[in-house]
Backbone as CSV, one residue per row, in Angstrom:
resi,resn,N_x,N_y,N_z,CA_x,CA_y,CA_z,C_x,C_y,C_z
1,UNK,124.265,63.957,100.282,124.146,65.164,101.066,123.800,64.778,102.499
2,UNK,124.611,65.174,103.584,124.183,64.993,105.143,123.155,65.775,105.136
3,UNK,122.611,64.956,106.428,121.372,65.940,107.086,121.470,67.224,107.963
4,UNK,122.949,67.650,107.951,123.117,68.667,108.339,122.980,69.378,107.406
5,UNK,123.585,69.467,106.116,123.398,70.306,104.706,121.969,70.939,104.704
6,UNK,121.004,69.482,104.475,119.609,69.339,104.101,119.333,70.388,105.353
7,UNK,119.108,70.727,106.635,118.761,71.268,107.684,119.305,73.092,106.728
8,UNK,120.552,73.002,106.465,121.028,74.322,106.664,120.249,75.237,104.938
9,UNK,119.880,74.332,104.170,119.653,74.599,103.122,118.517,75.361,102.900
10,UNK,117.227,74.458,104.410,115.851,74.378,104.378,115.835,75.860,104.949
11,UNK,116.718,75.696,106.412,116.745,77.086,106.768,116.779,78.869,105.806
12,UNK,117.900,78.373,105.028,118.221,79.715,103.961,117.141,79.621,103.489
13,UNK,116.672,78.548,102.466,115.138,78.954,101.666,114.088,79.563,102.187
14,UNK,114.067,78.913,103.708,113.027,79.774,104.702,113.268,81.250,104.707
15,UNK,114.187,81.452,104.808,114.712,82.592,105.106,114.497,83.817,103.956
16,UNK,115.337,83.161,102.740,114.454,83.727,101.507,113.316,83.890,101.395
17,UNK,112.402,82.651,101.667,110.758,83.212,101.573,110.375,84.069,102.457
18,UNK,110.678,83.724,102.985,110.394,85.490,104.487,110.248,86.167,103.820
19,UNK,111.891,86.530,103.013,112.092,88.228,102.660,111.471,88.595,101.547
20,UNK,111.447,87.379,100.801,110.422,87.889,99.711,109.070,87.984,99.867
21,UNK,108.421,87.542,100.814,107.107,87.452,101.090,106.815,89.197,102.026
22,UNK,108.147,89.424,102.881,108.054,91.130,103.343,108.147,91.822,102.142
23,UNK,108.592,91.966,100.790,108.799,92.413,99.681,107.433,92.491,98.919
24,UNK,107.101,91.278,99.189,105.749,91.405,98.240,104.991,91.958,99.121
25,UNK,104.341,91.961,100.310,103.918,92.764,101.228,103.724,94.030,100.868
26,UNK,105.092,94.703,101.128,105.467,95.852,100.835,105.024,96.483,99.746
27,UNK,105.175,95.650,98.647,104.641,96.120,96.756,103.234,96.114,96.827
28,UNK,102.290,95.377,97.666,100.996,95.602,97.728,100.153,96.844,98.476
29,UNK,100.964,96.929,99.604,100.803,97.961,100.403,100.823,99.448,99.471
30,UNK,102.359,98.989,98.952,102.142,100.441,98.255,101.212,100.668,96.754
31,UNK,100.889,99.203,96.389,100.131,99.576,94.884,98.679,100.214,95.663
32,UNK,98.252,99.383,97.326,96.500,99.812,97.801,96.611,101.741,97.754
33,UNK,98.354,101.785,98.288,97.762,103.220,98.876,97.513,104.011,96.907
34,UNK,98.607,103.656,96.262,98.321,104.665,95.281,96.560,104.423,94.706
35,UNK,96.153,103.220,94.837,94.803,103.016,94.094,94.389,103.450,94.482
36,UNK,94.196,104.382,96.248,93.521,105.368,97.042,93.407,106.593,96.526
37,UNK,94.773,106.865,96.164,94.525,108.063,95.416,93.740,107.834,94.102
38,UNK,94.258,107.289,93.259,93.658,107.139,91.791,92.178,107.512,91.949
39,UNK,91.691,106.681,93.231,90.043,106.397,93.343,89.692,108.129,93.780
40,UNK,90.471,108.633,94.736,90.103,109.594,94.815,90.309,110.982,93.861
41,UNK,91.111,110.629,93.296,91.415,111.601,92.054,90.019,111.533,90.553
42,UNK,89.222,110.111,90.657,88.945,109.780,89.890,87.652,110.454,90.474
43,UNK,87.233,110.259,92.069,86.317,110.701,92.441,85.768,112.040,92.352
44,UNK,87.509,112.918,92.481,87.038,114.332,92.137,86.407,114.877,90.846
45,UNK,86.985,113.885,89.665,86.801,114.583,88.477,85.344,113.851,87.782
46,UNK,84.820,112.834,88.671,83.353,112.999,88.194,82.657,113.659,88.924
47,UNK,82.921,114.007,90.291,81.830,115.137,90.829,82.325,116.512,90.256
48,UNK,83.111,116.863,89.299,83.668,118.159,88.678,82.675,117.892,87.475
49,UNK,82.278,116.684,86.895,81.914,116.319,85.473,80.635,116.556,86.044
50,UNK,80.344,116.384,86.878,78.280,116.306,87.316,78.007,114.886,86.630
51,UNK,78.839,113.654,86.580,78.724,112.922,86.108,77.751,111.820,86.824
52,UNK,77.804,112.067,88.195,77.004,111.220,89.145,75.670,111.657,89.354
53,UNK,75.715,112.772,88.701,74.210,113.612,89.075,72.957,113.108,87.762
54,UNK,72.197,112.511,88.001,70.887,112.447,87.048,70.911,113.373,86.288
55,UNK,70.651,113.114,85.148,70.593,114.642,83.458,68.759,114.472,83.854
56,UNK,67.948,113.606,83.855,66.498,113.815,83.470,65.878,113.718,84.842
57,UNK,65.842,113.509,85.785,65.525,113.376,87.240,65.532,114.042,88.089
58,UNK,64.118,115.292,87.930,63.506,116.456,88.766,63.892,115.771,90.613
59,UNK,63.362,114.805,90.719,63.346,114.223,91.820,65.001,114.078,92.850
60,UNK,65.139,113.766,91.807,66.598,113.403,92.019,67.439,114.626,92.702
61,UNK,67.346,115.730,92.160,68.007,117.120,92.093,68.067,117.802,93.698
């Protein structure tokens, strides 16, 4: 294999990892935003449960 090959080969792979590395990017970005929601969906339905609130803790209240 010339070292022109080897040059043009290194390039494409580079090139591939780019795009897959903007791809995976992308798949993380969008798994943080939905876990935003989840968290906040999750948030609503224990302050709906009174789940965060002390059951025995006058003080607390």
């Amino acid at each position: 294999m010339s070292t022109v090959t080897n040059l043009q080969q290194v390039k494409w792979q580079r090139h591939a990892d780019e795009q897959a590395l903007k791809s995976l990017d992308a798949t993380i970005a969008d798994a943080e935003k939905a876990l935003v929601i989840l968290l906040h969906r999750r948030r609503e339905l224990v302050n709906r449960l009174g789940i965060n609130k002390p059951d025995h803790d006058p003080e607390a209240a």
